[in-house]
N, C-alpha and C positions, 0 to 999 in steps of 0.2 A: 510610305507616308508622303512624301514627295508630291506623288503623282495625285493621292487623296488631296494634299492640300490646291494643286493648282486644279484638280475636277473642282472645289469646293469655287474658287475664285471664277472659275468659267460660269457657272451657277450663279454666282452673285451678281455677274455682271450682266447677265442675259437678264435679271429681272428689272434691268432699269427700263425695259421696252414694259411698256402699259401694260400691253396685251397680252406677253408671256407671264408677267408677274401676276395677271388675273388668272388665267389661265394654269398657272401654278397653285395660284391661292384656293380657287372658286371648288377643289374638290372637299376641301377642308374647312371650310367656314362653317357649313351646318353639322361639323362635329359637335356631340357633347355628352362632358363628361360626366361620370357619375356623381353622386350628389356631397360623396366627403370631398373631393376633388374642388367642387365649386365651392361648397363653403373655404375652404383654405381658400382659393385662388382669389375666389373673392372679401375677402378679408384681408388677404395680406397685400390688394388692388386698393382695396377701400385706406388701411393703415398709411399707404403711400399718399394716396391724394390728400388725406390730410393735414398730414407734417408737409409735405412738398407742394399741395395746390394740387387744379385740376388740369391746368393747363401746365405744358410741354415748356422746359427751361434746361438751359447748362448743367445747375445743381442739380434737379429732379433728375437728370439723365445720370449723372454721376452715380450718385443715391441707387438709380435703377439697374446699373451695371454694377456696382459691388455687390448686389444682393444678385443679380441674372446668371454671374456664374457658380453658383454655390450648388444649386441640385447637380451638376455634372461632376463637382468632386464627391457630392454626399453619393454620387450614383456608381462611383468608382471605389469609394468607402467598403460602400456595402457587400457591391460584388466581390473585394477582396473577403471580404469578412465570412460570406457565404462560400467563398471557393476554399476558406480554410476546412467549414467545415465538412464540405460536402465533395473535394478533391477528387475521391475515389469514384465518381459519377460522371462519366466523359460528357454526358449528353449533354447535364446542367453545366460542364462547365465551359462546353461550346457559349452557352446561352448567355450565362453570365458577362464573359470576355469577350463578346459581340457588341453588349451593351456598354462594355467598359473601354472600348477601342473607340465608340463614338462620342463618349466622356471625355474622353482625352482631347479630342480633335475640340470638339465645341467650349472646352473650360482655356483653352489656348485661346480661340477665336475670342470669347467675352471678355479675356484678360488683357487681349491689346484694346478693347471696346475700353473698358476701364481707365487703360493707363492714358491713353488717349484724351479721353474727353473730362481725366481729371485736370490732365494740365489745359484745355482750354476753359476747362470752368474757372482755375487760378486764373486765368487773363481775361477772364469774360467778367468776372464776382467776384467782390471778398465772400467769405462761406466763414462762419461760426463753427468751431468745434465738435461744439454740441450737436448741433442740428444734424451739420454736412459732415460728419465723422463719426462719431459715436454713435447716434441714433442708427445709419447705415452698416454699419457694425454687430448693432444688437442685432436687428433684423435679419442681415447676413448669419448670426450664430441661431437664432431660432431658425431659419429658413433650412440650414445646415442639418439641422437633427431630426428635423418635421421631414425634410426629405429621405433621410438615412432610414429611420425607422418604418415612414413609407413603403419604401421600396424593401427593406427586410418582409416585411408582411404582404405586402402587395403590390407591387411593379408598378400595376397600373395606377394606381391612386397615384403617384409623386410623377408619372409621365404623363399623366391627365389633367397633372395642376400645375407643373412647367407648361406646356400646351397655352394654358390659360395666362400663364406672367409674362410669356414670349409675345403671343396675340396682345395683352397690354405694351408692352413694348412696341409693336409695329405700328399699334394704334398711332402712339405718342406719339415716332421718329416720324412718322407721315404726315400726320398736322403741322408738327416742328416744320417740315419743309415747304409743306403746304404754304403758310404764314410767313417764311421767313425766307422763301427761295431766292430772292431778288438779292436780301442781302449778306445770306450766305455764298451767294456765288461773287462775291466781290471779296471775300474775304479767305487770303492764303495759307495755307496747312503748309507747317514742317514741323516732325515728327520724326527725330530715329527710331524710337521704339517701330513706328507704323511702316516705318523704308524694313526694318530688321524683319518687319514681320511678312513684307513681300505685295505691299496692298501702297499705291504712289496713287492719290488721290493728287486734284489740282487745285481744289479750290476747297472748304468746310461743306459746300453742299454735297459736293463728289463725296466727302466723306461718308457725311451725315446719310446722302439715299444710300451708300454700302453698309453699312448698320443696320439700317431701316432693311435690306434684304436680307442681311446674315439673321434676322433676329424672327424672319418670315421663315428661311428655312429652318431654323431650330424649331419653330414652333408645327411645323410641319411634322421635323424628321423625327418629334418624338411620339409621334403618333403612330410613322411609319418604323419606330424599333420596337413599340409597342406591337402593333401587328408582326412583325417578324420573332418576336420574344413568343407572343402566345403560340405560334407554329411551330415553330423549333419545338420537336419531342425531348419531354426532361426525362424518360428514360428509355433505354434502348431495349 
């Protein structure tokens, strides 16, 4: 896990070069998903922008990381649920436990995104209950079961429609830097949770473009366990 975690950070860091990050991007952009896929993805795109606004902020980032890590637990849910029943099946449950090893790794990675950028939203905004809490919450618990049940029935729908919330996410954290790069980089990150978790950024923008990439690759890698899930033979 280890050595997973620092390939994952050699990866992230490589995409701050333009060119690699395009270059990593550009096979995946004219992906698209199926059509239950968009509808969710774009619905629960659209539900965001209008409690949060269209434009890129503290809270709306906040907002966007408690709900970002939820399909990787609803995706580790499942696969227990289906390894209960289906144990006796080596091939499936190769399948399954492939998808649930990348689960783990990326619901780690959005939970320091989370803890992180809640407490700079506390020093960045006051945030309302309602709004910046509970409303993120609801959405987190639908998002939670819309995935689960997804991925019980079909894999690809709930990796087709992360795909789509991740790509919203890169969008945002790009413009975010775009916009506000001069004065992000003036402004200093400390963070134990972010030292604990092995990522020493120097400045909020350091931070902010490592987001902006972890949030490029997830929306990548689940495209590519999507392909490696359909390959993998479910019976031997």
């Amino acid at each position: 896990m280890h050595d997973e975690h620092a390939d994952f950070e050699k990866l992230t860091e490589s995409l701050n070069e333009d060119a690699v990050r395009e270059a990593y991007k550009a096979p995946l952009d004219g992906y698209r998903p199926g059509l239950l896929p968009q509808l969710l993805g774009g619905t629960l795109v659209w539900c965001g922008n209008v409690v949060y606004g269209h434009r890129p902020s503290y809270l709306k980032f906040r907002a966007v990381e408690v709900i970002a890590r939820v399909p990787y637990h609803s995706w580790a849910s499942a696969a227990f649920t289906l390894l209960t029943l289906f144990y006796t099946n080596e091939a499936r449950a190769l399948k399954l436990s492939a998808i649930s090893r990348f689960a783990r790794f990326a619901s780690d990675n959005e939970t320091m995104h989370v803890v992180v950028i809640s407490a700079l939203a506390r020093k960045e905004h006051p945030a309302g209950i309602f709004r910046h809490t509970l409303i993120p919450l609801f959405f987190a618990f639908f998002y939670f079961w819309m995935s689960y049940f997804l991925y019980l029935f079909n894999p690809r729908w709930s990796l087709e429609t992360n795909y789509l919330f991740e790509q919203h996410a890169f969008d945002q954290y790009s413009l975010f830097l775009e916009e506000n790069g001069a004065l992000l980089k003036s402004k200093p990150i400390e963070s134990d949770f972010l030292a604990w978790y092995g990522r020493h950024p120097r400045s909020q923008y350091e931070f902010f473009r490592s987001v902006r990439n972890d949030e490029l690759v997830h929306r990548n890698q689940s495209i590519h366990e999507l392909v490696l899930y359909e390959k993998r033979p479910l019976y031997q």
